[in-house]
KEROTOR-929025 format. One record per residue: residue in one letter; z, y, x of N, C-alpha, C in turn. Coordinates in steps of 0.05 Angstrom, whole numbers, padded with zeros to 5 digits, always signed. Last residue first. Example, Ala and Ser with C-alpha at 12.3 -4.5 7.8 and 13.67 -1.06 7.14 Angstrom:
<atoms>
s+00142-00045+00257+00143-00021+00273+00157+00001+00258;a+00156-00114+00264+00156-00090+00246+00156-00066+00264;
</atoms>
This chain:
<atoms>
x+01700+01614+02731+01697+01635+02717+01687+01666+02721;x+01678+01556+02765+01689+01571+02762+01683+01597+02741;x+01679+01488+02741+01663+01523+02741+01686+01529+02749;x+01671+01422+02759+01691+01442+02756+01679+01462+02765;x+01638+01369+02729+01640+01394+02743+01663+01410+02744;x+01629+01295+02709+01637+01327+02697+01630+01343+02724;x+01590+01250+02681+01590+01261+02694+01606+01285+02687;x+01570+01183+02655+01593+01205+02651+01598+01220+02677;x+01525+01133+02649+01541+01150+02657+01554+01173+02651;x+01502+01111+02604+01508+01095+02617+01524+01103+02639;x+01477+01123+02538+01498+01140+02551+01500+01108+02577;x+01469+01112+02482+01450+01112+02507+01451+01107+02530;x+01509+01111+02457+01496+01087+02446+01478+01093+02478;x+01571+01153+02456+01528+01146+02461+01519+01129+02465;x+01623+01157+02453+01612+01136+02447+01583+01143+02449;x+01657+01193+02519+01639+01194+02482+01627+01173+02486;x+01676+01186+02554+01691+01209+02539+01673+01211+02526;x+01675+01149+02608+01663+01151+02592+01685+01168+02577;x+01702+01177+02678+01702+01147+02657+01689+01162+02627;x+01649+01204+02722+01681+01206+02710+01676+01175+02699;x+01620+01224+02780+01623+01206+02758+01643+01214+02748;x+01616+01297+02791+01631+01274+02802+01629+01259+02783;x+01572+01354+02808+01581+01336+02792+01590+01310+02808;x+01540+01373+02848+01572+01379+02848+01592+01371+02825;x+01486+01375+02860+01493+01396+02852+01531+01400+02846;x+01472+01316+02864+01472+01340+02889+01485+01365+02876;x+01495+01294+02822+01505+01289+02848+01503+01310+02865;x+01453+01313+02784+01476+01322+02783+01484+01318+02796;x+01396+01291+02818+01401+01326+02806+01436+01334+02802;x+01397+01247+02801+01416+01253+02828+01414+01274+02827;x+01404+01240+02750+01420+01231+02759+01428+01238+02790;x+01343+01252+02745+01368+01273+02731+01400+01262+02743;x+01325+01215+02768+01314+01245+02774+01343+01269+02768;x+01331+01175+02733+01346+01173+02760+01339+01194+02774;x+01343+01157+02684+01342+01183+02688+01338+01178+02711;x+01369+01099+02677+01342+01107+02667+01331+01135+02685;x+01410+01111+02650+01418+01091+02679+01381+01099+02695;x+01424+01163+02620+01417+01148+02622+01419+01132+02644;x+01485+01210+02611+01465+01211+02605+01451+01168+02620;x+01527+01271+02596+01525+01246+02588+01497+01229+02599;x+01572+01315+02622+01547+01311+02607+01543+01275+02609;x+01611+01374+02624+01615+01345+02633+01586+01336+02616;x+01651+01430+02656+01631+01419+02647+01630+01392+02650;x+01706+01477+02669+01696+01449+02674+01666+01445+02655;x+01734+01516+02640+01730+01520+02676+01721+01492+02684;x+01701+01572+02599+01708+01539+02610+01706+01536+02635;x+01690+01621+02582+01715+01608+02594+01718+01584+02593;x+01633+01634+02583+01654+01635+02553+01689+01624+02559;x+01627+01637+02636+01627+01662+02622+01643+01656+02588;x+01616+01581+02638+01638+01598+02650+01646+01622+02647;x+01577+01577+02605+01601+01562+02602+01617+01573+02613;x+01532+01602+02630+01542+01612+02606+01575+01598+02602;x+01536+01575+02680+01541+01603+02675+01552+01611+02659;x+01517+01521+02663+01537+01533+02672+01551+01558+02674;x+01457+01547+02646+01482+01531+02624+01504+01530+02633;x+01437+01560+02691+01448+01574+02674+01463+01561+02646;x+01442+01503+02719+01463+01525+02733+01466+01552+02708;x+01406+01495+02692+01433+01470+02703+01450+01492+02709;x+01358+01515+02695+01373+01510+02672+01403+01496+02677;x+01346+01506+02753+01358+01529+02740+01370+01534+02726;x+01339+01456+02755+01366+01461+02770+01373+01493+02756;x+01295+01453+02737+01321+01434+02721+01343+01444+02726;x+01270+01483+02762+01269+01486+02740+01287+01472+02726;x+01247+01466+02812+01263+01477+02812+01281+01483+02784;x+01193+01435+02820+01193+01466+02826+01228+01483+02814;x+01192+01388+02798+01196+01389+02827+01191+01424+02834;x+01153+01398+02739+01165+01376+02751+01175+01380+02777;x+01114+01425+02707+01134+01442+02725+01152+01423+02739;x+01094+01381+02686+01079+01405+02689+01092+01425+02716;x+01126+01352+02657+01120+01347+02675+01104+01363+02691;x+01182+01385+02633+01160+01385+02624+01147+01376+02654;x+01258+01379+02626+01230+01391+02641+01205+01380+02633;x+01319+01385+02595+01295+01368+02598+01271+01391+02615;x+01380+01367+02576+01365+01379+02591+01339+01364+02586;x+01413+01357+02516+01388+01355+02522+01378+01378+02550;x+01481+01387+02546+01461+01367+02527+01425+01385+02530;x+01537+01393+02572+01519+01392+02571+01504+01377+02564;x+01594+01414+02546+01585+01389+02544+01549+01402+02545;x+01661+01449+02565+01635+01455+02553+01623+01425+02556;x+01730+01401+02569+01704+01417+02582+01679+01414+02552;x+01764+01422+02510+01755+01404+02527+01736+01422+02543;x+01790+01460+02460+01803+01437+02476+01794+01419+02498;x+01745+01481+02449+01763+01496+02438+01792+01485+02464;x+01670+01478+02469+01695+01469+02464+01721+01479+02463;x+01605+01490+02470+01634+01500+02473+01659+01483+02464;x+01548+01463+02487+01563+01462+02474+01593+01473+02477;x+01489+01474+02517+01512+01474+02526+01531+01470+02498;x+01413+01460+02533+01436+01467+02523+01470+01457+02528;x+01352+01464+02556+01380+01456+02565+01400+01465+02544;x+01282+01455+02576+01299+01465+02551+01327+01461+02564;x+01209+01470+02589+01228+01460+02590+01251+01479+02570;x+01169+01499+02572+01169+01479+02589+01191+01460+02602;x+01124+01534+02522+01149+01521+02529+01153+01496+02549;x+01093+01599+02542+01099+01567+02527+01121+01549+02547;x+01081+01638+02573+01102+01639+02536+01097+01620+02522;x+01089+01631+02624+01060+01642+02606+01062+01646+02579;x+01131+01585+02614+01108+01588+02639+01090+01595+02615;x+01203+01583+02595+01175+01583+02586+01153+01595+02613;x+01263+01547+02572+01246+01555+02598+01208+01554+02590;x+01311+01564+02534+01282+01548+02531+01276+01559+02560;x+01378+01545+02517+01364+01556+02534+01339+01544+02534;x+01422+01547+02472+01397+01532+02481+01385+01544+02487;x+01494+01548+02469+01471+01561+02461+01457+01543+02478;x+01552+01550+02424+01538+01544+02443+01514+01561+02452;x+01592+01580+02395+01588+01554+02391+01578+01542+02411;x+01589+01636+02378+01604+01636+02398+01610+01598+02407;x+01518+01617+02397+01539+01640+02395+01556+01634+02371;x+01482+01552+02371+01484+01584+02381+01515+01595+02375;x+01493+01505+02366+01480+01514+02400+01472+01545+02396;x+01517+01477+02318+01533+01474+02359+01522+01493+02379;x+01483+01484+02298+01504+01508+02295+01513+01505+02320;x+01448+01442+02299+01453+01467+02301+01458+01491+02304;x+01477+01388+02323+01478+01398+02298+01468+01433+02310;x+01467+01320+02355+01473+01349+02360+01461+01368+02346;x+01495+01257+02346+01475+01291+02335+01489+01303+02351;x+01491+01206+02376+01507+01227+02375+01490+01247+02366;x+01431+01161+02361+01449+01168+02385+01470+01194+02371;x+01416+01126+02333+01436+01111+02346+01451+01129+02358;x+01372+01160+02315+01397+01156+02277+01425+01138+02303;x+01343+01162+02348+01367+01192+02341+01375+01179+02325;x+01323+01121+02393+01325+01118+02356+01344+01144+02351;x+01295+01098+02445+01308+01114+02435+01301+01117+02408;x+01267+01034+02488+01256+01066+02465+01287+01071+02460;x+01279+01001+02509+01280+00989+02481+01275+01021+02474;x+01315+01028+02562+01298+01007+02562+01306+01006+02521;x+01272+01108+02562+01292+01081+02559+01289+01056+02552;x+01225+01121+02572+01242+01108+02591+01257+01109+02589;x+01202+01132+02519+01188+01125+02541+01208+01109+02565;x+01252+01163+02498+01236+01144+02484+01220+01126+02496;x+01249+01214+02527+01265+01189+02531+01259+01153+02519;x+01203+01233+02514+01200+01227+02540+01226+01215+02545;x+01208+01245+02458+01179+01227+02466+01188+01211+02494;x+01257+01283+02462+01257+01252+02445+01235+01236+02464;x+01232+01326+02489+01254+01304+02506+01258+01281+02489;x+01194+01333+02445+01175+01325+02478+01206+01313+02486;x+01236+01354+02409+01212+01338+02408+01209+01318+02423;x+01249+01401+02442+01264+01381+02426+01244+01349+02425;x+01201+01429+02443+01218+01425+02468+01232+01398+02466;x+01191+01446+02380+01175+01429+02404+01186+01418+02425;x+01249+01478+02381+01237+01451+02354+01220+01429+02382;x+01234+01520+02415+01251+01501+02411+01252+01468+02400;x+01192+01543+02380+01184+01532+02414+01215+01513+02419;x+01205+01553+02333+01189+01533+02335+01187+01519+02366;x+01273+01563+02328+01257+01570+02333+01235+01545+02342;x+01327+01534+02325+01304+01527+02298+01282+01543+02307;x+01363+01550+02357+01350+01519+02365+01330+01520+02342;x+01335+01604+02389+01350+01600+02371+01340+01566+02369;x+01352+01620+02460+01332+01615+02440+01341+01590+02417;x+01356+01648+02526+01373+01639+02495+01343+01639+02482;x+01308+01635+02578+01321+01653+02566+01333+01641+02532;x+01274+01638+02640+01293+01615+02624+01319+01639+02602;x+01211+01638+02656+01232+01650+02644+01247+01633+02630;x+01166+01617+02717+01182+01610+02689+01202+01626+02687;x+01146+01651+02768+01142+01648+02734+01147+01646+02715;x+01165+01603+02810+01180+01634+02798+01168+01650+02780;x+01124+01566+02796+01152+01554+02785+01171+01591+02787;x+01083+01594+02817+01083+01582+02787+01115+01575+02782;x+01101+01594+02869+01085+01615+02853+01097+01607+02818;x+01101+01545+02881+01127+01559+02886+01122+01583+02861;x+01055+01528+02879+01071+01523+02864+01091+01531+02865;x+01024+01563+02915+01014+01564+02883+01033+01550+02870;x+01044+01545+02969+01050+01577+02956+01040+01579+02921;x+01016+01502+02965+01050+01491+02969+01059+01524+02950;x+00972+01512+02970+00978+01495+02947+01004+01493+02943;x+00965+01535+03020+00957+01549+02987+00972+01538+02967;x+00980+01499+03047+00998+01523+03043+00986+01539+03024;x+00928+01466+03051+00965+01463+03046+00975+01470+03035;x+00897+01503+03067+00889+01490+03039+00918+01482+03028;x+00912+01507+03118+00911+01533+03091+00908+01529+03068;x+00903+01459+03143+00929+01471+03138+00928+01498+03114;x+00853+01454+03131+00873+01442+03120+00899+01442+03121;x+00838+01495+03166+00823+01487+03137+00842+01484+03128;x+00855+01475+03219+00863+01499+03209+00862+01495+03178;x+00809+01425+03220+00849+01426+03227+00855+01454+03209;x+00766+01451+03224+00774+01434+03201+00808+01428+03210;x+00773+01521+03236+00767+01492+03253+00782+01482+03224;x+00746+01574+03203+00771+01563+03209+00753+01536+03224;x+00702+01603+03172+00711+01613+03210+00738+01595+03219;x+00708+01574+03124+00685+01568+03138+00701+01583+03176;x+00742+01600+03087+00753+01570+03105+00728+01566+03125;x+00715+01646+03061+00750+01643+03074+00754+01617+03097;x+00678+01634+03051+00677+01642+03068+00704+01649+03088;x+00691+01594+03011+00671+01576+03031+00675+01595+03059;x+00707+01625+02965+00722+01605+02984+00713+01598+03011;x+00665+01657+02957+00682+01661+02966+00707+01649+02987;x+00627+01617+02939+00617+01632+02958+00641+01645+02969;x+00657+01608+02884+00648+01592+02913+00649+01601+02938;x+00652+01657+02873+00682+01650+02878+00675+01627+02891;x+00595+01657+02859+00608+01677+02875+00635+01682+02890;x+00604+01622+02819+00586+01611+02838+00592+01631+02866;x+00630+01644+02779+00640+01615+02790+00623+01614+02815;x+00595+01689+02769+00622+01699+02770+00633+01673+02786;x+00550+01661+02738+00550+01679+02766+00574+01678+02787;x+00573+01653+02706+00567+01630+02714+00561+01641+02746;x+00588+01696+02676+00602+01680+02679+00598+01664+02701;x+00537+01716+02662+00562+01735+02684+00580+01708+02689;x+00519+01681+02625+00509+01679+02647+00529+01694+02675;x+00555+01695+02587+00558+01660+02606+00543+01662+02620;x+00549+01747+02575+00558+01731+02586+00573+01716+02598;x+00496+01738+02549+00498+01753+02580+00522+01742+02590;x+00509+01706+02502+00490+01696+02530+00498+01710+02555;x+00594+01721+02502+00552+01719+02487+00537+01713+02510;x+00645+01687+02493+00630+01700+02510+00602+01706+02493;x+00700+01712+02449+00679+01696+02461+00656+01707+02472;x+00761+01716+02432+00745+01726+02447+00721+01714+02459;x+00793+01708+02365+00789+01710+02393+00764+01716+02403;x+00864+01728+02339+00830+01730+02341+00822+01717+02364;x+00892+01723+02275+00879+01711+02305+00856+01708+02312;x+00899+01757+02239+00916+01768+02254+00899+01750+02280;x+00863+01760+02190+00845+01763+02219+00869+01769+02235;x+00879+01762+02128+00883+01780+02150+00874+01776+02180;x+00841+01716+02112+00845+01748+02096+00850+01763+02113;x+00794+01685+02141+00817+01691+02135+00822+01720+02121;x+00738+01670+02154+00741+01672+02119+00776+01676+02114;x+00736+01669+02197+00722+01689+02188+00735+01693+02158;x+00782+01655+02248+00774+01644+02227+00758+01663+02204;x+00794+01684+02289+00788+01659+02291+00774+01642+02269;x+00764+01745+02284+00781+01730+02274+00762+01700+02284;x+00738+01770+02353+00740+01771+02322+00748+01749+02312;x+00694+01809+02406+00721+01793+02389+00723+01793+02355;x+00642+01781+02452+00661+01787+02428+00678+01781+02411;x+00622+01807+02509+00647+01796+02493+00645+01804+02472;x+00584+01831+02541+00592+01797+02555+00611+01789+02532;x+00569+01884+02529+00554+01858+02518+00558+01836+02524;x+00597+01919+02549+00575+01914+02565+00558+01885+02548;x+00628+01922+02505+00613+01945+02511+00588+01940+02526;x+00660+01874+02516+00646+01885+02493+00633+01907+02496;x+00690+01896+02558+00667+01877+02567+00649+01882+02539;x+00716+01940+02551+00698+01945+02565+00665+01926+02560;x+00749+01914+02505+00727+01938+02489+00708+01940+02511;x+00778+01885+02541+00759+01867+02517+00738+01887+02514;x+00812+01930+02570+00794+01907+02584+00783+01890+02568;x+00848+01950+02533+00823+01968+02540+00799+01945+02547;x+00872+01905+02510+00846+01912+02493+00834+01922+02505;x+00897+01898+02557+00883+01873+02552+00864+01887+02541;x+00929+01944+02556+00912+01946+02575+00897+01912+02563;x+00961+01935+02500+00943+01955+02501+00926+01962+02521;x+00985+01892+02518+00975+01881+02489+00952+01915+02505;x+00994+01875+02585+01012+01889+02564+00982+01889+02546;x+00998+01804+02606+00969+01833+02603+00988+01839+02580;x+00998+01755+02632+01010+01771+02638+01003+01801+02626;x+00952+01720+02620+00956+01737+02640+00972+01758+02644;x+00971+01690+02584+00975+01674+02604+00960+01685+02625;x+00991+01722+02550+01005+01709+02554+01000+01707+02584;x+00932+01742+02532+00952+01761+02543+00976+01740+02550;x+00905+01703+02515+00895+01718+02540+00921+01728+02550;x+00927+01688+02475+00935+01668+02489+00924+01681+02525;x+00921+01730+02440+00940+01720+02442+00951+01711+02468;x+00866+01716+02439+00862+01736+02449+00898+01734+02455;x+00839+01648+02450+00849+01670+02431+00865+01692+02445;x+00773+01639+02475+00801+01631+02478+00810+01659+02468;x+00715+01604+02497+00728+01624+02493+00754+01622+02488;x+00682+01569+02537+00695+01558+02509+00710+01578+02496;x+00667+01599+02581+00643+01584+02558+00667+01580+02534;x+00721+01642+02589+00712+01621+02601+00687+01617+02571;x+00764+01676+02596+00750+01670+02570+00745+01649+02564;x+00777+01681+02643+00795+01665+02630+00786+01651+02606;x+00732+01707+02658+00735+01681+02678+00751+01667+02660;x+00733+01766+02638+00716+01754+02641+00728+01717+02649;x+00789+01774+02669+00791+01764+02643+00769+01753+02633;x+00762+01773+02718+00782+01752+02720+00787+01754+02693;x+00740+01819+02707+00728+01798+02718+00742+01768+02720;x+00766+01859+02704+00758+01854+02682+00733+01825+02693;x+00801+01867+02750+00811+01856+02721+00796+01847+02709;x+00766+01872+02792+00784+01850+02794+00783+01841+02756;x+00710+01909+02768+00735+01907+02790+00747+01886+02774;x+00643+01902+02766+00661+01911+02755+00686+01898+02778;x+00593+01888+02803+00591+01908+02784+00613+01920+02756;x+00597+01845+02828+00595+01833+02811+00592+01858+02782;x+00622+01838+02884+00591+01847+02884+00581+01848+02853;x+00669+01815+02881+00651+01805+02891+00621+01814+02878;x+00684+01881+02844+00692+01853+02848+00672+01830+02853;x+00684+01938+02856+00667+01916+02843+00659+01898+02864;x+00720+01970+02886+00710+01976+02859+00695+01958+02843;x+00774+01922+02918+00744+01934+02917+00735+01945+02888;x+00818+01896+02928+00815+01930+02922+00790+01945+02921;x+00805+01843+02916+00819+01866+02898+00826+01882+02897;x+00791+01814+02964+00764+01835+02953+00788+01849+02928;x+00814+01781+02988+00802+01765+02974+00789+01789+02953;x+00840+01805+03030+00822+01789+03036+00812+01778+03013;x+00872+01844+03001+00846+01852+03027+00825+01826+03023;x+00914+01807+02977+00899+01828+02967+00873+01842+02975;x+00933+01782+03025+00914+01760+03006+00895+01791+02986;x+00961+01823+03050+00939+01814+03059+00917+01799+03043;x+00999+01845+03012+00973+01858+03017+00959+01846+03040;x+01027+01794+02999+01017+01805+02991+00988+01831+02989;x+01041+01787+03059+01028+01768+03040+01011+01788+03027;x+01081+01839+03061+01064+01838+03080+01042+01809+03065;x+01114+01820+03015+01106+01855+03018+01080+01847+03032;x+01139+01779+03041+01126+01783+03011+01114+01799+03007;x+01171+01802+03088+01146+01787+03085+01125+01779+03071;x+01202+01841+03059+01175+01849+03080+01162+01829+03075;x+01240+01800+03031+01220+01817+03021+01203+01833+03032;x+01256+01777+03075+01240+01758+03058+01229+01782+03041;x+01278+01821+03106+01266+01817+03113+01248+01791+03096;x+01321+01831+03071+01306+01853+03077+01284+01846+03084;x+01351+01788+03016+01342+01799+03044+01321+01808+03054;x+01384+01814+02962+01361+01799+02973+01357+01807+03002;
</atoms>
């Protein structure tokens, strides 16, 4: 990596850190520091399972609890099975009590106040350039986030993934999509030494998917890519694109070839730019309106 993109990350970093109070012992004036204020925030009025705290803050299981027992302590939280009348209480969650939603409410009005003071010494030109570049840096942010990692095709976040690319071909193709028209793709095809299906997850849900198929006699065969509109234009197709390649080249195929819609036209020039060449059709898919391969290297 280069020396100097990582100073500059370095240098970001502890500026937005200064300026937005997270080295202070108590966090906008608010009588506790960053963490437990921002888990405070996640809670939120409608509360939310304790599970889903730690996911989608990143929070190892045993600093999350310290930070629940605090607020519980101070009387802003409590936790406990989602469902009272379950036997085992594995899901729990965390809800606020009066104090608080009142901390709470505080807590939004103080992050006002925050903002306001960030952009207030700027000229409305300036404003809006920072407002920009917030927004441009929060999705870059978010898209280096996602983890793209093997995952068994019967696993449930799989299953789902699966799913959502039926719904969202189904949608734009012309006449919907019917799986009984199109080519299976069988289970076994997509794990070890057969294939495998890559899930891409933001926060430890699922946002996309890709798989690869092996071949004994032919190029690997890339199948169901797909992205989640959520993560749309952050990179994430291309990742999966290139780690399905990988893998393929790593199992020794020195080519790749994939199939796909007239429809797609996101995914269609995704493969162009990346170094795929049309070919002539090499499977019957009822869907299928182009034929694309690659040549990997190993």
């Amino acid at each position: 990596m280069d020396a100097a993109l990582v100073a500059t990350v370095r240098r970001f970093n502890r500026t937005v850190t200064q300026r937005v109070g997270a080295l202070d012992d108590e966090y906008m004036a608010q009588g506790r520091p960053l963490g437990q204020a921002r888990l405070l925030w996640e809670i939120g009025p409608g509360g939310a399972e304790v599970a889903t705290l730690r996911a989608r803050l990143g929070l190892d299981s045993g600093y999350l609890s310290r930070l629940l027992r605090i607020l519980e302590s101070d009387g802003l939280v409590t936790v406990g099975p989602a469902d009272q009348t379950a036997a085992d209480g594995r899901v729990r969650i965390a809800t606020l009590t009066d104090a608080g939603r009142t901390a709470w409410a505080d807590l939004d009005e103080r992050s006002d106040d925050l903002a306001v003071s960030i952009l207030e010494p700027l000229s409305a030109h300036r404003r809006e350039r920072l407002v920009a570049a917030m927004a441009e840096v929060e999705r870059l942010l978010i898209g280096s986030m996602v983890v793209i990692e093997a995952c068994p095709p019967g696993d449930p976040r799989a299953r789902a993934c699966l799913r959502a690319y039926a719904r969202d071909i189904a949608r734009r193709f012309d006449g919907g999509f019917d799986p009984a028209l199109s080519n299976p793709v069988h289970d076994d095809a997509l794990v070890p030494p057969n294939g495998v299906l890559l899930l891409a997850t933001l926060n430890a849900e699922p946002v996309g998917c890709g798989a690869v198929k092996l071949h004994r006699d032919a190029p690997a065969e890339i199948k169901r890519v797909w992205v989640a509109d959520t993560v749309r234009g952050l990179g994430v197709g291309r990742r999966l694109l290139g780690e399905l390649e990988r893998y393929a080249a790593e199992a020794g195929a020195t080519a790749v070839r994939l199939d796909t819609n007239r429809n797609l036209t996101e995914a269609i020039a995704m493969y162009r730019s990346t170094g795929y060449r049309e070919i002539e059709a090499y499977n019957t898919e009822h869907y299928a309106h182009h034929w694309f391969e690659k040549l990997i290297e190993q």
